[in-house]
N, CA, C and O of each residue as an XYZ file, in Angstrom:
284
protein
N     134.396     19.624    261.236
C     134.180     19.343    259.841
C     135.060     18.160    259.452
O     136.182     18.012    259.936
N     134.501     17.288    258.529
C     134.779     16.376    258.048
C     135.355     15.912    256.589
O     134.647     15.528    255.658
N     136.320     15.987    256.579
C     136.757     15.928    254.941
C     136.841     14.426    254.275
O     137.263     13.430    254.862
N     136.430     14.466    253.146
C     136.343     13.252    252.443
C     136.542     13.196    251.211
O     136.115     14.256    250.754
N     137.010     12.470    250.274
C     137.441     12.277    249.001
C     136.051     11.535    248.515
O     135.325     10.806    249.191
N     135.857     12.053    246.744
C     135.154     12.015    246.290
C     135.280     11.449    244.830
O     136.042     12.258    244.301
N     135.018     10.694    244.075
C     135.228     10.845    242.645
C     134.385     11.822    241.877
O     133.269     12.194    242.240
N     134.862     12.118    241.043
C     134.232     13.447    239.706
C     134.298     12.904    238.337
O     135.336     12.579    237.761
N     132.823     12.819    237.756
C     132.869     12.063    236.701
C     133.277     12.773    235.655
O     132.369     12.931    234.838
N     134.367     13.301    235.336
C     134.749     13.794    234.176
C     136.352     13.320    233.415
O     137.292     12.936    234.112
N     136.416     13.411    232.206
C     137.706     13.159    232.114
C     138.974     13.699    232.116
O     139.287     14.788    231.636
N     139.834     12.755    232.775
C     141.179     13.134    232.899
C     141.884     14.683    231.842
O     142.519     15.712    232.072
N     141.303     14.022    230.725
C     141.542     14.834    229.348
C     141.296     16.282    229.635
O     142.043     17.229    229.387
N     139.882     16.288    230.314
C     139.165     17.328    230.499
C     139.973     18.202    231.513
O     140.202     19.380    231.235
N     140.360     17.709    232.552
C     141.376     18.053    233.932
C     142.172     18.244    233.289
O     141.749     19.396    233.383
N     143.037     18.311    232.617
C     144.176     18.290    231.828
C     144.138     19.360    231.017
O     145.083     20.149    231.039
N     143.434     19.493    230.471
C     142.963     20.880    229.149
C     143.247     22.072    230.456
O     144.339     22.639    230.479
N     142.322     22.356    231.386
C     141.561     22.767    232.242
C     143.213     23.698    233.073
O     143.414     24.870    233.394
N     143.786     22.854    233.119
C     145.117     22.935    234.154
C     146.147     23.315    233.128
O     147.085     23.971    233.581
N     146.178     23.024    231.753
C     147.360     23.564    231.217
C     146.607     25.559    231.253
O     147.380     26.500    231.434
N     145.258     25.747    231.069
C     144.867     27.002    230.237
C     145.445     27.682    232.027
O     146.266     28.586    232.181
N     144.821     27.023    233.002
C     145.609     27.725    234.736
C     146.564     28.398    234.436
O     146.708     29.619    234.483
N     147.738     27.029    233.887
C     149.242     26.996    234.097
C     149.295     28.367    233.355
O     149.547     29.421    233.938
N     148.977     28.244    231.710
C     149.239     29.701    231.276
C     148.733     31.126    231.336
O     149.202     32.179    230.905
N     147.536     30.809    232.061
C     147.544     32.179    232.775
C     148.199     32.391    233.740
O     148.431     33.579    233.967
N     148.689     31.493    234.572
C     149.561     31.836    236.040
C     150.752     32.265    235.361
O     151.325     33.136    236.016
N     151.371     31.954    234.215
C     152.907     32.420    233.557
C     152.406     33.744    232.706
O     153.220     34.660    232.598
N     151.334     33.864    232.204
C     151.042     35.225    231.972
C     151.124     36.438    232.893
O     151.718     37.496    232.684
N     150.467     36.101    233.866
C     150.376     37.000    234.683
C     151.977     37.345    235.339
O     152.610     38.401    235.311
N     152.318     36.075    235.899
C     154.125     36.275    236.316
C     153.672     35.903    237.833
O     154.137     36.508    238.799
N     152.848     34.990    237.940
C     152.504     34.548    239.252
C     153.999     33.457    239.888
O     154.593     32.824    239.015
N     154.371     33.355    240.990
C     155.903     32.961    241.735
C     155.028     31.952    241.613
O     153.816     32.158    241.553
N     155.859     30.103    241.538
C     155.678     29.407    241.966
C     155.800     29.261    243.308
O     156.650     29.772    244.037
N     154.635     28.316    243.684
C     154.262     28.312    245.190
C     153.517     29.454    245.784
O     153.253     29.268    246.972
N     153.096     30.609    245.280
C     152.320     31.255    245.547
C     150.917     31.226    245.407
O     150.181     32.210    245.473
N     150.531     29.905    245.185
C     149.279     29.589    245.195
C     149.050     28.540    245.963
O     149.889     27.640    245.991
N     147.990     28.467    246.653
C     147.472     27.449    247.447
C     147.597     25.409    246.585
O     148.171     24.422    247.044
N     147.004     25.526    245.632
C     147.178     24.857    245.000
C     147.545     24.794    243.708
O     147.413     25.802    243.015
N     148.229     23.236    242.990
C     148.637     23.460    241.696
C     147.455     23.262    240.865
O     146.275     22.972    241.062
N     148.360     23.581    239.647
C     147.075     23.923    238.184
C     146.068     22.437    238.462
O     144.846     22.312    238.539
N     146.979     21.618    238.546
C     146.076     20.404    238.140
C     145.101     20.646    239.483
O     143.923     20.958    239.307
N     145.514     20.526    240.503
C     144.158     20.349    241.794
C     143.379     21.628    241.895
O     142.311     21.650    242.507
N     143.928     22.805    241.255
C     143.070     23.832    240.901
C     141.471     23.815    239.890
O     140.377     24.374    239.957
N     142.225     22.713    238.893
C     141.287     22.395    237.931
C     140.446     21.231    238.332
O     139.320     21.115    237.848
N     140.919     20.349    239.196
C     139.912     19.551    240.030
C     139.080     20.150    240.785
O     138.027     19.539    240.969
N     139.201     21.206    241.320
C     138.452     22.158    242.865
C     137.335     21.994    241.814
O     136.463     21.140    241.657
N     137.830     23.634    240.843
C     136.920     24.153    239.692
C     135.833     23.165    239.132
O     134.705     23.628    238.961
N     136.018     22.134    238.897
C     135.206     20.945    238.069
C     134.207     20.353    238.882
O     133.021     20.071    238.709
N     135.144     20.223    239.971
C     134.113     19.455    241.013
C     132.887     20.444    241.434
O     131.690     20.178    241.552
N     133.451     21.442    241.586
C     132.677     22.626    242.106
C     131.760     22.962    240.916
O     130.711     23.449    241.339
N     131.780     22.905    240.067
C     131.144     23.389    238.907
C     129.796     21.532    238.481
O     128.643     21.662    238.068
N     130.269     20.547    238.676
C     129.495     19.602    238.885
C     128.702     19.035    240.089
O     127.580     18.700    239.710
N     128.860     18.857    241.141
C     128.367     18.919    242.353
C     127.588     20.044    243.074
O     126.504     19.867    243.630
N     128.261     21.238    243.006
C     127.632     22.358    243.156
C     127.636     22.284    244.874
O     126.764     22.784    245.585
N     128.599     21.685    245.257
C     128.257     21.322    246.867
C     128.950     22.846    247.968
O     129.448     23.864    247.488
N     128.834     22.661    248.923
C     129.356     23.945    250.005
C     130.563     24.165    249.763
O     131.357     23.236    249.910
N     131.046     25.517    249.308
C     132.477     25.859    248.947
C     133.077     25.323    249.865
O     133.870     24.445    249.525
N     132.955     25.601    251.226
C     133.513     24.926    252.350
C     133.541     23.594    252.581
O     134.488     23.206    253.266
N     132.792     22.811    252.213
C     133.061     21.439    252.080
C     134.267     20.917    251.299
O     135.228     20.212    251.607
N     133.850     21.547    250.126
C     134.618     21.417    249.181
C     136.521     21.709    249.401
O     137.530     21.036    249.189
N     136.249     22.980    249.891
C     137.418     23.424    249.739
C     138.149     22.690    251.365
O     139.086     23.250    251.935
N     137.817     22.020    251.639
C     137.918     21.113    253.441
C     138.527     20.225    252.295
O     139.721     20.482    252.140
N     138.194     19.548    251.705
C     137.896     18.263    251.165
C     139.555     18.330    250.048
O     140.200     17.410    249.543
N     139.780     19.964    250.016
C     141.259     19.806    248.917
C     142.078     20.305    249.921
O     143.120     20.822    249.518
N     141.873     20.287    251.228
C     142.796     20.890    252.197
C     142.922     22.419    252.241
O     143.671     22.961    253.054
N     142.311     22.989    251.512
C     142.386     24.678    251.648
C     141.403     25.403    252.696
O     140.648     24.661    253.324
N     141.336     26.954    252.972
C     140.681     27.249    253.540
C     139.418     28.228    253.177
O     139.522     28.992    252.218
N     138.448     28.194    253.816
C     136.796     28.076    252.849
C     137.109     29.688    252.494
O     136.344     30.086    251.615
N     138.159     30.826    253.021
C     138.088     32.005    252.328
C     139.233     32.040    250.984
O     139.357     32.892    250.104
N     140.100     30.586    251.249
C     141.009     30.358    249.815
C     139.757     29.744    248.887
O     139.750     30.231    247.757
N     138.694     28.768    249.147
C     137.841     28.233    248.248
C     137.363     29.572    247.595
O     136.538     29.554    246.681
């Protein structure tokens, strides 16, 4: 498998909104930093991309360095 970077037409703004609402559910909950594969912000990139493209979780999740049962 082949991983590749992609652009996602949405805005920054949007990534941003997206990753603070993460951040405060991850401090709600009482989640440890570093206990997640990825941070809020590339969390909210996965999510977006995935939600616009609609492409193979596994691609996808190749493509942010995680693994297709973390996607």
């Amino acid at each position: 498998m082949i991983a590749y970077r992609a652009m996602l037409d949405v805005s920054r703004e949007l990534v941003c909104h997206v990753s603070r609402l993460l951040a405060a559910q991850r401090r709600a909950r009482g989640t440890r930093r570093g206990a997640r594969a990825l941070t809020p912000f590339r969390q909210a990139m996965f999510v977006l991309a995935w939600f616009r493209k609609r492409e193979d979780i596994a691609v996808l999740g190749a493509g942010f360095g995680i693994s297709r049962s973390t996607a």
